[in-house]
C-alpha positions as CSV (number, residue, x, y, z in Angstrom):
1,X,19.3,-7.2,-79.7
2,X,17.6,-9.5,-82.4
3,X,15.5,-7.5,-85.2
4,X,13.3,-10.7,-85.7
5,X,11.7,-10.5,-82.5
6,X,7.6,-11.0,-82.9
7,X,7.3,-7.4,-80.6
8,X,9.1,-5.5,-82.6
9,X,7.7,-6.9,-86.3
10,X,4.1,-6.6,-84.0
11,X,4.9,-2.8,-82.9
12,X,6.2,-2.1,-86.3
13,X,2.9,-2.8,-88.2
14,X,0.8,-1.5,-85.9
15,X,2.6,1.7,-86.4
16,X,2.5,1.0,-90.8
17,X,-1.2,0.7,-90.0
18,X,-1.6,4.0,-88.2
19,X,0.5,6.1,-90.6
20,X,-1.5,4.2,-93.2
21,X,-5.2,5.6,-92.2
22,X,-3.6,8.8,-91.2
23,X,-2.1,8.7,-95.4
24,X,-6.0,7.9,-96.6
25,X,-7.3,11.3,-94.8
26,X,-5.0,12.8,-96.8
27,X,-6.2,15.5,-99.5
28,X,-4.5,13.9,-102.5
29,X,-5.2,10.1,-101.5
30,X,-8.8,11.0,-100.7
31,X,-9.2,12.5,-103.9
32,X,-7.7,9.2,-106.0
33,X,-10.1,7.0,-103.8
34,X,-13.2,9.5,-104.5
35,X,-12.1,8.7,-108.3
36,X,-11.6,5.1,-107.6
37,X,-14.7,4.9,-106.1
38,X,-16.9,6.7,-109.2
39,X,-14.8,4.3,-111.9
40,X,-16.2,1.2,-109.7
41,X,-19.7,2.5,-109.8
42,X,-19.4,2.9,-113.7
43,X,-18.0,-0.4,-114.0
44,X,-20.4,-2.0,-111.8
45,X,-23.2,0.0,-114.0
46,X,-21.8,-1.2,-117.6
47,X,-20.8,-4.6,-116.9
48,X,-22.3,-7.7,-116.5
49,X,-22.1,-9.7,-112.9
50,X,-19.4,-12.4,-114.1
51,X,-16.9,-9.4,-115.4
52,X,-17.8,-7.3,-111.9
53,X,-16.7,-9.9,-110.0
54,X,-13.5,-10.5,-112.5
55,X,-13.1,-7.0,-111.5
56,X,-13.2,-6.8,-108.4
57,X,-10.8,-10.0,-107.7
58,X,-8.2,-8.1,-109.6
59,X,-8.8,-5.0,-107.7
60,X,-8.7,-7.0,-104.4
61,X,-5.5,-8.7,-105.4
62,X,-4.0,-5.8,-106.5
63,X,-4.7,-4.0,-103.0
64,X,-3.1,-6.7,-101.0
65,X,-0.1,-6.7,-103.0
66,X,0.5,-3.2,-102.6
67,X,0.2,-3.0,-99.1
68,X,2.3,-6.1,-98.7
69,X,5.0,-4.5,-100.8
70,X,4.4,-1.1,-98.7
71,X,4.6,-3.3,-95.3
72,X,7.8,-5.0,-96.4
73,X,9.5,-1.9,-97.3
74,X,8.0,-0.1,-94.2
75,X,9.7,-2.5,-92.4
76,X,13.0,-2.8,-94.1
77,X,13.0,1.0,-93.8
78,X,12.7,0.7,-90.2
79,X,15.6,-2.5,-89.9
80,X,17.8,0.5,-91.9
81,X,17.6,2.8,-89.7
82,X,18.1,0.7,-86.6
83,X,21.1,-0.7,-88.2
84,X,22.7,3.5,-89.0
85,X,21.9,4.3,-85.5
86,X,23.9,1.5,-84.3
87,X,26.6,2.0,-86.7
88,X,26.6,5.9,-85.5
89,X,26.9,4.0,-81.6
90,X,30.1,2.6,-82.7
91,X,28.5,-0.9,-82.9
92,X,28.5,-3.7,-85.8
93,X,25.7,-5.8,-87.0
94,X,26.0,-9.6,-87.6
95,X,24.3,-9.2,-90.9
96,X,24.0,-13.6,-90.7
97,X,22.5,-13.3,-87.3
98,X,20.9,-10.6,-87.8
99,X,22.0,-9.3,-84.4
100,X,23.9,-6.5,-82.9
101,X,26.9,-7.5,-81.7
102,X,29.0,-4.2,-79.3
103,X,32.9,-3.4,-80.3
């Protein structure tokens, strides 16, 4: 078996994405994005138009690095436990190839 196949990266973030939306109805995160949300209307409300946008290109930036850097570990997460549970088979992993190779 090959963990770089397109299905399985394909099936593994559809799977980030659910747990993801499922993590935003979450008391705690729905409360920091409440609060995000206020800060953004106060900064829209005391800044001009050039330093709102400056804003919100950092905020945007910021937001796509974090859920990149949340996908990747997601999915190394995922590669780590496929890799114990063959190990626990009695199998090896070609760590080059990237395959799992039986004993």
């Amino acid at each position: 078996m090959i963990f770089d196949q397109d299905w399985i990266k394909e099936t593994v973030i559809t799977r980030f994405d659910e747990l993801a939306g499922i993590a935003e109805q979450l008391e705690v995160v729905a409360r920091l994005i409440d609060q995000a949300a206020i800060l953004e209307k106060h900064l829209n409300y005391v800044l001009d138009r050039t330093n709102q946008l400056c804003v919100k290109d950092l905020l945007d930036l910021s937001t796509q690095h974090c859920a990149m850097q949340k996908e990747w570990l997601y999915m190394k997460g995922v590669q780590d436990g496929m890799k114990l549970l063959y190990f626990m088979k009695g199998k090896e992993i070609n760590p080059n190839a990237e395959e799992i190779v039986g004993t």
